[in-house]
C-alpha positions as semicolon CSV with decimal commas, in nm:
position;residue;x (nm);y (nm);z (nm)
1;X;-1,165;2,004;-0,943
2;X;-1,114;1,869;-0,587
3;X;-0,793;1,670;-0,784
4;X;-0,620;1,971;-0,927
5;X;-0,674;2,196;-0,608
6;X;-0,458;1,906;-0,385
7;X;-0,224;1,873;-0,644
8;X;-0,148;2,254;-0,655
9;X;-0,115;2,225;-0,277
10;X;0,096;1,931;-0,263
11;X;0,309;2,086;-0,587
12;X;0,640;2,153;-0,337
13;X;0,729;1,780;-0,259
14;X;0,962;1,604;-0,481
15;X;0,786;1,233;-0,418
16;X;0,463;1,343;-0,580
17;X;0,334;1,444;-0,921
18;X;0,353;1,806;-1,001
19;X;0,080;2,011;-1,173
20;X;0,176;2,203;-1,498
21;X;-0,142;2,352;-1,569
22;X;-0,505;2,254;-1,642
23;X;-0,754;2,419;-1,874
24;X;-1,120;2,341;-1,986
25;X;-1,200;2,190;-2,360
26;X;-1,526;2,223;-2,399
27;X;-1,704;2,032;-2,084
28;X;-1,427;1,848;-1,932
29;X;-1,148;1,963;-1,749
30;X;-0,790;1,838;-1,843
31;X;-0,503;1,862;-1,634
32;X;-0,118;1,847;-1,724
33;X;0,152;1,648;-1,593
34;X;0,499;1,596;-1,677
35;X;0,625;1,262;-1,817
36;X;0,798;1,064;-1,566
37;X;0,999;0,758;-1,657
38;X;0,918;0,421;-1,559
39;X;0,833;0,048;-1,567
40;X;0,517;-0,159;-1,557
41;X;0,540;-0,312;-1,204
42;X;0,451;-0,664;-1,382
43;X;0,799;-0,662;-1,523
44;X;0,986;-0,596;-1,182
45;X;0,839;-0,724;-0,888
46;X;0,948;-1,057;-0,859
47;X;1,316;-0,902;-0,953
48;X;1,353;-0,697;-0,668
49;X;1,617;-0,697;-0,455
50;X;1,634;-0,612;-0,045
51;X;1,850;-0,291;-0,147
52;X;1,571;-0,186;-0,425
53;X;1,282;-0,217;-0,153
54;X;1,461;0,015;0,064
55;X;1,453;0,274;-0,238
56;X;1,132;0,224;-0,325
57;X;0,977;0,235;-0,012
58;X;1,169;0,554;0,099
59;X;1,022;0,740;-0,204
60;X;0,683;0,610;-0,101
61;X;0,677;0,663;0,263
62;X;0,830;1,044;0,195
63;X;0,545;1,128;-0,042
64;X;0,286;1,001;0,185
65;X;0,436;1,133;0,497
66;X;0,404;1,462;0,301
67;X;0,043;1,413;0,187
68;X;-0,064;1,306;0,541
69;X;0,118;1,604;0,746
70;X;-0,127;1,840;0,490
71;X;-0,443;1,629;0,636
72;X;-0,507;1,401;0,306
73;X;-0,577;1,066;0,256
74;X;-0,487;0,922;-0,142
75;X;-0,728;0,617;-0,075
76;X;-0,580;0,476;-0,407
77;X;-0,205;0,345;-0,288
78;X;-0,094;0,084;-0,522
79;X;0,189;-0,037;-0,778
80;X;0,001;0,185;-1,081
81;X;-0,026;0,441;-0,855
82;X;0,365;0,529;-0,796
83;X;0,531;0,593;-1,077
84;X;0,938;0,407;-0,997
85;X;1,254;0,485;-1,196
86;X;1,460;0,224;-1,160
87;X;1,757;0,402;-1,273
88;X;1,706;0,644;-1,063
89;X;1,579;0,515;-0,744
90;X;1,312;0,768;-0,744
91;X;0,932;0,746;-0,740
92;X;0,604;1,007;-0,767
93;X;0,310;0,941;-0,651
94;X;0,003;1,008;-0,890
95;X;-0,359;0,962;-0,909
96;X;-0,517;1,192;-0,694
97;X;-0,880;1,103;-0,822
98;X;-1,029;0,939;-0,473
99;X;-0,821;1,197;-0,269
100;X;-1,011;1,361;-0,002
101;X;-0,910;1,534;0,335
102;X;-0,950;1,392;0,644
103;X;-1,240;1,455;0,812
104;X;-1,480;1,484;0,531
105;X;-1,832;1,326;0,598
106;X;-1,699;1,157;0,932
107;X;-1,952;1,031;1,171
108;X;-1,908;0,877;1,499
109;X;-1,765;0,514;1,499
110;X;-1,701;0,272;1,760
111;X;-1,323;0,313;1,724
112;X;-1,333;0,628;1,839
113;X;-1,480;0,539;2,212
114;X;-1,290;0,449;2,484
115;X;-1,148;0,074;2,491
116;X;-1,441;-0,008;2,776
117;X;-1,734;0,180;2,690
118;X;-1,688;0,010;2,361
119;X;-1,675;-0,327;2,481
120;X;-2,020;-0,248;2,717
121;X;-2,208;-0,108;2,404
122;X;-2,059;-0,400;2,178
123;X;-2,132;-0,679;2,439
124;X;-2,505;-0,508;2,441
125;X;-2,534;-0,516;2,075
126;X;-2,839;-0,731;1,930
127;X;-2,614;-0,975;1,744
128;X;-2,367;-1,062;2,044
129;X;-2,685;-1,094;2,287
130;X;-2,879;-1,319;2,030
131;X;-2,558;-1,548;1,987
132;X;-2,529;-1,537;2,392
133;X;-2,872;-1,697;2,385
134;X;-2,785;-1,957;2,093
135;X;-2,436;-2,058;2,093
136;X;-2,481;-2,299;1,868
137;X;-2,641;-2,107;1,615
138;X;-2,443;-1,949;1,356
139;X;-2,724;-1,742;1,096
140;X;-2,662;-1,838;0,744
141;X;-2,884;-1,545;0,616
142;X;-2,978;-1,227;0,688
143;X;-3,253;-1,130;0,901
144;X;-3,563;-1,157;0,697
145;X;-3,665;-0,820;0,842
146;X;-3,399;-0,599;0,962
147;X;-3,517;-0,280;1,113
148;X;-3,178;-0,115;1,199
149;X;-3,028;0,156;0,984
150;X;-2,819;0,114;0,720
151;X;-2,416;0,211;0,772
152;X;-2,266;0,407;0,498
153;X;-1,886;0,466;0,454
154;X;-1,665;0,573;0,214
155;X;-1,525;0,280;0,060
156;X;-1,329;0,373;-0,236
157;X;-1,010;0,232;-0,352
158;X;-0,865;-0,050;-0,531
159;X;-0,973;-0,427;-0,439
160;X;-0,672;-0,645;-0,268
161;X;-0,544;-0,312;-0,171
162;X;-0,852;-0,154;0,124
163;X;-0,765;-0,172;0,472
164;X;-0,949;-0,365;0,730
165;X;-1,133;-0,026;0,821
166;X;-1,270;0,038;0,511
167;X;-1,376;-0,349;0,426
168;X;-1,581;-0,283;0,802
169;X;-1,759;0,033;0,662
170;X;-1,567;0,263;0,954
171;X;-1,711;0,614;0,913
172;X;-1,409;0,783;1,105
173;X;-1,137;0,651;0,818
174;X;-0,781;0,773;0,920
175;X;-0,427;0,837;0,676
176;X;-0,376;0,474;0,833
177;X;-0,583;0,367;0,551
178;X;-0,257;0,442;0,272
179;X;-0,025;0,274;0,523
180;X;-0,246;-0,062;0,533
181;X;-0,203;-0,010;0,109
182;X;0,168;0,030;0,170
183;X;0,188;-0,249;0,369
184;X;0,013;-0,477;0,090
185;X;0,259;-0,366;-0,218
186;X;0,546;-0,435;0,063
187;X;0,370;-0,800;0,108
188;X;0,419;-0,815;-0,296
189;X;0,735;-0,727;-0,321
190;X;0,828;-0,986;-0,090
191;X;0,652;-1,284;-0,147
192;X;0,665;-1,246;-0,518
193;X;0,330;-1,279;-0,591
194;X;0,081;-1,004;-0,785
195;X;-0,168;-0,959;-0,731
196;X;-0,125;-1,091;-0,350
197;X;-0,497;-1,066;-0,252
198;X;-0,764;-1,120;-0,572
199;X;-1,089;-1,116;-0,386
200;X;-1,400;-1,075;-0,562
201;X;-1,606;-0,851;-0,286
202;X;-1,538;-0,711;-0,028
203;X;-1,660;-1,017;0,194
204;X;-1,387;-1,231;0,005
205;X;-1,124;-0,970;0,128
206;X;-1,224;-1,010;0,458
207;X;-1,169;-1,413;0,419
208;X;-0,842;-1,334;0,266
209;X;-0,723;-1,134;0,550
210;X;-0,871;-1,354;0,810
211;X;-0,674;-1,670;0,605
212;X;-0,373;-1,462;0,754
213;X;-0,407;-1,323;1,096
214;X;-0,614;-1,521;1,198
215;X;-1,024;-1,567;1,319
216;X;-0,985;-1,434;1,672
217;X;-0,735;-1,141;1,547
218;X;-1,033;-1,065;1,253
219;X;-1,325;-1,048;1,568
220;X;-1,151;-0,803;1,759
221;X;-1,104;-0,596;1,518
222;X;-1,462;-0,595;1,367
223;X;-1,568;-0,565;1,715
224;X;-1,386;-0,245;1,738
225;X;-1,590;-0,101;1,421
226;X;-1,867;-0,231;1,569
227;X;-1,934;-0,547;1,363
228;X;-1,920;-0,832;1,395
229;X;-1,685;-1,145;1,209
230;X;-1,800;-1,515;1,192
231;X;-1,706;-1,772;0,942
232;X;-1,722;-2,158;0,942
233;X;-1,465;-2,217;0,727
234;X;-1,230;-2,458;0,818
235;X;-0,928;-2,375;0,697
236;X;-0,922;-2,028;0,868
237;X;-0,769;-2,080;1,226
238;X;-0,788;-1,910;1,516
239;X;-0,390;-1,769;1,518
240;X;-0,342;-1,746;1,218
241;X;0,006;-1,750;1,054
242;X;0,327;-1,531;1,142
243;X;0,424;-1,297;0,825
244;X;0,732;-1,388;0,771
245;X;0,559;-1,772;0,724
246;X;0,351;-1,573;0,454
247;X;0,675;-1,426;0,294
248;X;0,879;-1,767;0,265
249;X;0,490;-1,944;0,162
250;X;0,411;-1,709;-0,111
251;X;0,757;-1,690;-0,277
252;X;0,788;-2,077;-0,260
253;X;1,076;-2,139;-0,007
254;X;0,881;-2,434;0,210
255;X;1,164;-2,617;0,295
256;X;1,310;-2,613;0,656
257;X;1,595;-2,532;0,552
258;X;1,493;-2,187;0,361
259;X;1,566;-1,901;0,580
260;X;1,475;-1,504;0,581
261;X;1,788;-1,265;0,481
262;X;1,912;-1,043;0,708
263;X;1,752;-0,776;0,531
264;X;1,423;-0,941;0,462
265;X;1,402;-0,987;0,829
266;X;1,425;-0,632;0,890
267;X;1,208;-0,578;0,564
268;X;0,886;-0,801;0,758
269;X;0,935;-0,666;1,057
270;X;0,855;-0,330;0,886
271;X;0,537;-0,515;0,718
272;X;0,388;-0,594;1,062
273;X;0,349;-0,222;1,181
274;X;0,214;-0,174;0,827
275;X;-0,019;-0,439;0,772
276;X;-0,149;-0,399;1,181
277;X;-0,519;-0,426;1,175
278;X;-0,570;-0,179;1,438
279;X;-0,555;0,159;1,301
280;X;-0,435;0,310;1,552
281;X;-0,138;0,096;1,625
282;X;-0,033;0,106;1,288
283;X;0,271;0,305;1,179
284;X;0,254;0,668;1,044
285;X;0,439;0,714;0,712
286;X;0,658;0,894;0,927
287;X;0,709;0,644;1,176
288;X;0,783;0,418;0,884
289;X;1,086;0,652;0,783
290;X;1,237;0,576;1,091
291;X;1,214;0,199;1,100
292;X;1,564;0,014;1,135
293;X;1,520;-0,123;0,802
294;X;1,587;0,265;0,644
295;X;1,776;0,378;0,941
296;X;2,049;0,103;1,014
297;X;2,031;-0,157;0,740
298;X;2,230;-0,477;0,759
299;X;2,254;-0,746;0,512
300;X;2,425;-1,059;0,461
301;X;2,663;-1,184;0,244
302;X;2,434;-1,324;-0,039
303;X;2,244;-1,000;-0,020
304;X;2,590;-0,777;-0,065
305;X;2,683;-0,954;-0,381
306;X;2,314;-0,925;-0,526
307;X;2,321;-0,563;-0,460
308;X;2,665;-0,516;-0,599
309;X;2,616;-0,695;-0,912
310;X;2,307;-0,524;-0,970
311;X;2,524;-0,187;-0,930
312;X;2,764;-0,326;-1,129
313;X;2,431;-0,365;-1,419
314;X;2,330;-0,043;-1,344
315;X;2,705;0,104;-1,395
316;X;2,771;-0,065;-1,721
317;X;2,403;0,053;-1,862
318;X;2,489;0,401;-1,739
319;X;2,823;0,388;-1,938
320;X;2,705;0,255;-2,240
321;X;2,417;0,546;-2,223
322;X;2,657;0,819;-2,218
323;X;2,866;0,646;-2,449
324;X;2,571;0,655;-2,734
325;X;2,508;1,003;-2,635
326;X;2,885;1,099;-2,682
327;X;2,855;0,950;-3,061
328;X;2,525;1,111;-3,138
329;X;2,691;1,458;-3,031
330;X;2,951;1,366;-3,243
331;X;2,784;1,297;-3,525
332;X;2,564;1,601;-3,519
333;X;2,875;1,820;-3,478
334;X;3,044;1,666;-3,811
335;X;2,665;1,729;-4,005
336;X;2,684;2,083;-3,919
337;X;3,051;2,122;-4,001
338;X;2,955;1,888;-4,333
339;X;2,669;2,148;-4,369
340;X;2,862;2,473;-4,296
341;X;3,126;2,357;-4,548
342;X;2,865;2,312;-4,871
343;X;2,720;2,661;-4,822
């Protein structure tokens, strides 16, 4: 029920799945929702062009900026989750099953304290002290008897696709959590690769994230939930690796001479206010409307041909569409002349 009362109050924005009606058969509940056209993301991804991100990513970033201003968080952001016409350059957002309004069951987290009284109470903590005392002891179990209580968060949503927050068990979980989602079907898009992050558990997402920004990015910001992040595996590094690395990594340009477009560079520079691992310095959907990369786009000349030809695709498909249409009107016209005639 808590799914059909959000849709009927998000029913007035374009960007996101409409409710027709609902009724009860027997002891479930079914809901109705219009058709909308589209494709399986599988078939598309690696296809898209700088122009098409901008589309798709405005239709995203306007339905969630919606559904955030009305104090909701989707929880479930991802490719199967926004429905995109092509054709049209227009996308709904569906799925409201793990949708839930901010606020509900929060308890106090770390991330909520001031920057210094946080460090104090985290620099106090048992695990930082008993580390203090044994540098060179890294645990690799769990304490045999551990007396403190356990921490309980919501952590619903779809593997490869939870923010940092979520993967910490924060109990004060923001709308920041569908931009970090956001940020990861962006990361898709542009390296070419589905899924981007495959991890098993939710300790294997934390790896996978940590492969990226970094060790010393990942401990401040399990610090700040009030956790804490070790691993001895080698191939993580302290830094980490830039994004736009990632991007030209993942969609297998490793040559020197392979360079970002124009666009793309605008495109990662979106991805790194998206994909922030602080919450709070993440971008708002909003804030994401306004980026350059919707605002004043610029592309190169490789990138203006792409996009025409693909217009040019789009233009001819279009034509022949209307054409067909033209000749089945025309041919349904002449049956009920043919038809008139007989009688």
């Amino acid at each position: 029920m808590n799914e059909l009362e959000l849709l009927h109050e998000l029913r007035d924005s374009a960007h996101i799945c409409p409710l027709l009606t609902a009724f009860r058969h027997l002891d479930q509940v079914v809901a109705v929702l219009p058709y909308f056209r589209h494709l399986d993301f599988r078939l598309y991804y690696r296809e898209f062009l700088t122009n098409d991100l901008r589309h798709y990513f405005l239709s995203l970033f306007s339905a969630l900026a919606y559904v955030h201003k009305a104090g909701i968080l989707h929880r479930d952001i991802k490719p199967t989750n926004f429905l995109y016409d092509h054709t049209k350059k227009h996308g709904v957002l569906v799925d409201f099953g793990l949708a839930e309004r901010q606020g509900t069951d929060w308890q106090p987290c770390f991330c909520q304290e001031h920057k210094e009284r946080r460090r104090d109470r985290f620099l106090n903590s048992y695990a930082v002290q008993n580390l203090q005392a044994q540098p060179d002891l890294l645990s690799p179990a769990y304490p045999k008897q551990d007396n403190r209580p356990s921490r309980r968060a919501n952590r619903a949503g779809t593997r490869g696709f939870r923010a940092p927050e979520v993967l910490l068990k924060c109990t004060a979980q923001t709308t920041k959590i569908d931009i970090w989602s956001a940020g990861v079907i962006l990361l898709t898009l542009l390296g070419r690769r589905f899924p981007f992050f495959n991890s098993a558990d939710d300790i294997d997402a934390m790896i996978e994230i940590a492969s990226i920004f970094g060790k010393k990015k990942m401990q401040g910001v399990a610090a700040m939930h009030g956790s804490v992040f070790e691993t001895n595996i080698e191939t993580i590094g302290e830094k980490g690796f830039t994004l736009e690395k990632i991007v030209l990594w993942a969609s297998c340009r490793e040559k020197e001479s392979d360079q970002l477009h124009p666009g793309e560079i605008q495109a990662v520079d979106l991805l790194s206010g998206l994909l922030e691992l602080d919450p709070n310095k993440r971008l708002s959907a909003r804030q994401a409307l306004e980026h350059e990369f919707f605002t004043s786009p610029i592309e190169d000349e490789a990138e203006r041909e792409e996009r025409e030809y693909g217009e040019a695709l789009e233009e001819e498909a279009r034509l022949k569409q209307q054409e067909k249409a033209r000749r089945k009107a025309a041919r349904a016209r002449a049956l009920m002349a043919y038809d008139g005639n007989v009688k």
